[in-house]
C-alpha positions as a Markdown table, in Angstrom:
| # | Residue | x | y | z |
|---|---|---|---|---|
| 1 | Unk | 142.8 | 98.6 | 219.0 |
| 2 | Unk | 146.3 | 97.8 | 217.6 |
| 3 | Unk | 145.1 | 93.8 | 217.0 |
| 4 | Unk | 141.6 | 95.3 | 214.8 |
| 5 | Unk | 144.0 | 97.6 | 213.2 |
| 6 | Unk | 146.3 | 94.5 | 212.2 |
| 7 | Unk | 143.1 | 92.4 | 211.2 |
| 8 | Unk | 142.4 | 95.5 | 208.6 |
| 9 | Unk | 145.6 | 95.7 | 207.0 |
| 10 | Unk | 145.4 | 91.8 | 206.9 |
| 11 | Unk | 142.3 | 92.0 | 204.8 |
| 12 | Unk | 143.1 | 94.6 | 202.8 |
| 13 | Unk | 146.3 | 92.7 | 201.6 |
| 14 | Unk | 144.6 | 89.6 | 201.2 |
| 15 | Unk | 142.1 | 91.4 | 199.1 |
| 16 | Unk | 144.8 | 92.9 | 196.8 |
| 17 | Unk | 146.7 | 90.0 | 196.7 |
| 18 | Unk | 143.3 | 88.1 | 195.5 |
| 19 | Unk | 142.7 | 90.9 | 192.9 |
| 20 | Unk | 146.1 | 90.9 | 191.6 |
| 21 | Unk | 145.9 | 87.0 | 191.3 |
| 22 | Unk | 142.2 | 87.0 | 189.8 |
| 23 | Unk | 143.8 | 89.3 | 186.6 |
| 24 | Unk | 146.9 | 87.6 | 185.6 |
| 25 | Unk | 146.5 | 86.0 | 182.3 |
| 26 | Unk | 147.0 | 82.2 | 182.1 |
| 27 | Unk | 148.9 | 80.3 | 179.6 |
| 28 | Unk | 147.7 | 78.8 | 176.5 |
| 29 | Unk | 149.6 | 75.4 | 175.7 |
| 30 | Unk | 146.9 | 74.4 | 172.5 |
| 31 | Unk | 147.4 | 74.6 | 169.2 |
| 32 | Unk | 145.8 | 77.2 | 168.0 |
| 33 | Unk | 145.7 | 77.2 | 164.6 |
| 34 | Unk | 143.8 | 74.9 | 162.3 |
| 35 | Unk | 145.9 | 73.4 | 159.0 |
| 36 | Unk | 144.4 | 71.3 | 156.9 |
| 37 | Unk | 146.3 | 68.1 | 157.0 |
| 38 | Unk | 147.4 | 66.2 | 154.2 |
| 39 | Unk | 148.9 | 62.8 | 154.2 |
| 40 | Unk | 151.2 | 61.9 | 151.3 |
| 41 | Unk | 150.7 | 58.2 | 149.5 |
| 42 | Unk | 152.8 | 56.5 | 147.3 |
| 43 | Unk | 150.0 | 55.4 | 144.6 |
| 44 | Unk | 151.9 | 52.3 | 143.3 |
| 45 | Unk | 151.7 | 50.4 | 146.9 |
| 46 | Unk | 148.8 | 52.8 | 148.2 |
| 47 | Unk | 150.8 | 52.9 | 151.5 |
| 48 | Unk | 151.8 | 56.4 | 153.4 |
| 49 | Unk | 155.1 | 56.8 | 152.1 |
| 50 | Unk | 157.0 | 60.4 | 152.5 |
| 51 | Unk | 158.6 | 61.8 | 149.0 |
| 52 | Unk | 162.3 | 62.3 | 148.6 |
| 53 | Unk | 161.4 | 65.8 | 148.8 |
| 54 | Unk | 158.4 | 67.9 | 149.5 |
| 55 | Unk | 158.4 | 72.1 | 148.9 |
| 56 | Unk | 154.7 | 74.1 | 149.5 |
| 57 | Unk | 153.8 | 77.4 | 149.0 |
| 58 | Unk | 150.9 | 79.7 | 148.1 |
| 59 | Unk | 150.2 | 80.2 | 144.7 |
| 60 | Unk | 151.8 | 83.5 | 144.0 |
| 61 | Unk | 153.9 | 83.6 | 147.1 |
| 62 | Unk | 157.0 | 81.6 | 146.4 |
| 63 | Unk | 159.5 | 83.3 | 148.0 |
| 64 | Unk | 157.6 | 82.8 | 151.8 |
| 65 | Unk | 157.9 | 78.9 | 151.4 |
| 66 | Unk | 155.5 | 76.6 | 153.9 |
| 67 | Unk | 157.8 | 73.9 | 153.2 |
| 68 | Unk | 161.2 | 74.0 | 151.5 |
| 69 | Unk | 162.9 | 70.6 | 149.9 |
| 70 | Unk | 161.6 | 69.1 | 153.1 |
| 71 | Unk | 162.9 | 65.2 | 153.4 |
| 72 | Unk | 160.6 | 62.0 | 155.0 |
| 73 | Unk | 157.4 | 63.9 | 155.5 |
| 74 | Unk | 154.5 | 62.1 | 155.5 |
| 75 | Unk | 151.7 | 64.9 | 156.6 |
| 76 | Unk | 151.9 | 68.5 | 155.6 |
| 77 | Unk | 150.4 | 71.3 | 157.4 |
| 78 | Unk | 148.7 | 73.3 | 155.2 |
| 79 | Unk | 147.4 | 76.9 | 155.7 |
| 80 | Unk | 143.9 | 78.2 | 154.5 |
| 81 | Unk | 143.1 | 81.9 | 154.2 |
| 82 | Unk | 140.4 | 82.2 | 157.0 |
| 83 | Unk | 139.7 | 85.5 | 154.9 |
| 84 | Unk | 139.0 | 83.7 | 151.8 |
| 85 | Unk | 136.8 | 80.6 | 150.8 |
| 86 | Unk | 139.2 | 79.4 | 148.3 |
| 87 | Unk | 143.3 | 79.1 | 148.4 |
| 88 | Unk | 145.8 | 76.9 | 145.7 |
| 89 | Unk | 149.4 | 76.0 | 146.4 |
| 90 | Unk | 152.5 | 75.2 | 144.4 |
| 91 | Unk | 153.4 | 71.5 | 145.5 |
| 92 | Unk | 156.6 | 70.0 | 144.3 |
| 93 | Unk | 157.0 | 66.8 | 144.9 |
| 94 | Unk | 160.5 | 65.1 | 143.9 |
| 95 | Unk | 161.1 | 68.0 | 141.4 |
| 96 | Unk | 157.6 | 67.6 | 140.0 |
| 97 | Unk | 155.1 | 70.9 | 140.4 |
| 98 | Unk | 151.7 | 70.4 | 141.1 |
| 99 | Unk | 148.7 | 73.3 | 141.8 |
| 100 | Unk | 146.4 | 71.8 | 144.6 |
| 101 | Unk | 143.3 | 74.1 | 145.0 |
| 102 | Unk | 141.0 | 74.0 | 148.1 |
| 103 | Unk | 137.0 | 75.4 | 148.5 |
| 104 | Unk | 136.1 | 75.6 | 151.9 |
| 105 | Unk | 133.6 | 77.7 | 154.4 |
| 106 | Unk | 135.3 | 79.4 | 157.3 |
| 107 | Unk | 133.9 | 80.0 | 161.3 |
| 108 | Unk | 135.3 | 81.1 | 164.0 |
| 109 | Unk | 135.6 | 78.5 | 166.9 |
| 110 | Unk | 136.6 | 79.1 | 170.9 |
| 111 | Unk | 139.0 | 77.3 | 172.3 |
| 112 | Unk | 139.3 | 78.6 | 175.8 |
| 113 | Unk | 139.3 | 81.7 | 177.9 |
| 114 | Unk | 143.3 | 81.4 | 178.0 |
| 115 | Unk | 143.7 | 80.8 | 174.1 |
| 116 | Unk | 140.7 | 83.0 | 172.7 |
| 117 | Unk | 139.1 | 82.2 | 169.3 |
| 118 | Unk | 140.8 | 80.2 | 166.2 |
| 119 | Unk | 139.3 | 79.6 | 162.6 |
| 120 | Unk | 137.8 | 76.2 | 161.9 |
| 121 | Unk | 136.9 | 75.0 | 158.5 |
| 122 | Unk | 134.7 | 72.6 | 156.1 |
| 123 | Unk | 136.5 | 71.6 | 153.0 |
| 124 | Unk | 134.1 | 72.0 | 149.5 |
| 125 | Unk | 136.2 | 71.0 | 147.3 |
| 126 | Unk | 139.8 | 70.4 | 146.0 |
| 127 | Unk | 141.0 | 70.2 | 142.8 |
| 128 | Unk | 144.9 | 69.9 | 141.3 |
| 129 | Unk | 147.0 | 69.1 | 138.2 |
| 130 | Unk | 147.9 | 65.9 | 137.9 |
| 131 | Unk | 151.7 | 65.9 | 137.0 |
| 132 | Unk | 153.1 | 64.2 | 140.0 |
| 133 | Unk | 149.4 | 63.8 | 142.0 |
| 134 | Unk | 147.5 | 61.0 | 140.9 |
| 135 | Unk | 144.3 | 62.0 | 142.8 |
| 136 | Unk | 143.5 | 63.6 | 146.1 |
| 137 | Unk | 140.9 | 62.3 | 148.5 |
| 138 | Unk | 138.8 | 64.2 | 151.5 |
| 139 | Unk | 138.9 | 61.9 | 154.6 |
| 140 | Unk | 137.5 | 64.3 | 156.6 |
| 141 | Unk | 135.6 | 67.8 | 156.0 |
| 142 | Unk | 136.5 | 69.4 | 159.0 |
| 143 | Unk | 139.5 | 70.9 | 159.8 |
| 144 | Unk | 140.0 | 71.7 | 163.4 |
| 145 | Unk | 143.0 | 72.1 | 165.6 |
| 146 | Unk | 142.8 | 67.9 | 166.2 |
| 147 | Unk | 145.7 | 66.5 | 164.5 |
| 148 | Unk | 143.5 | 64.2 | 161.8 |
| 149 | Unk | 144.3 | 64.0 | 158.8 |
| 150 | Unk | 142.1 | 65.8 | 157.0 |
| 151 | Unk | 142.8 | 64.8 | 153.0 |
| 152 | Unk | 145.4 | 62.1 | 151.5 |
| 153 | Unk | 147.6 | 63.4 | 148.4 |
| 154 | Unk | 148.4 | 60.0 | 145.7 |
| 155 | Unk | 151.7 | 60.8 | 144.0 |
């Protein structure tokens, strides 16, 4: 009696311990946000070549800056409005302003069960003033969480 009694108790904290173990979240170690990519170019020499110094921000937002008077970057992250198919930017690169403008469609895309749903995008169109930028290139459409680089900037 006192062994089937033992057996129960045994089962019944296996089961809870199973339970307990079943609903724990788990960890999500991915990026999980898509940035359109953008490689910087020195036009002269047509080689990836970081500017003395790089500042980003939305267009209208300069006091939340994506990147301030950053020094040797090559690749800027750059946010688009899942919310909106069209964003521009304020670029100044080496105390030159530019506006870079990006069209785009917007879906949702899963990642996993840990890191739930992100915003994926297909690049229309971009467009920008061409004080410092030379031209602007798409080498690829979609951005994705992947780090490729997604369009190259000609300064």
């Amino acid at each position: 009696m006192r062994s089937i009694r033992n057996v129960i108790i045994a089962l019944i904290l296996t089961g809870f311990l199973l339970l307990a173990y079943s609903c724990t979240t788990g960890a999500c170690f991915d990026e999980t946000t898509a940035y359109m990519k953008a490689s910087l170019f020195l036009n002269s020499t047509g080689k990836q070549t970081a500017p003395d110094s790089l500042s980003l921000w939305g267009a209208g937002m300069d006091t939340s800056k994506i990147y301030n008077a950053q020094k040797s970057l090559k690749q800027a992250l750059v946010p688009l409005d899942a919310s909106s198919g069209s964003c521009s930017f304020i670029i100044k690169i080496n105390e030159v302003y530019d506006t870079l403008s990006a069209w785009y469609s917007t879906y949702p895309h899963l990642l996993s069960k840990d890191c739930g749903y992100t915003f994926y995008h297909n690049i229309d169109s971009l467009n920008s003033t061409n004080h410092k930028i030379v031209k602007i290139s798409i080498t690829k459409n979609s951005v994705t969480t992947i780090s490729e680089e997604n369009i190259r900037i000609y300064y």
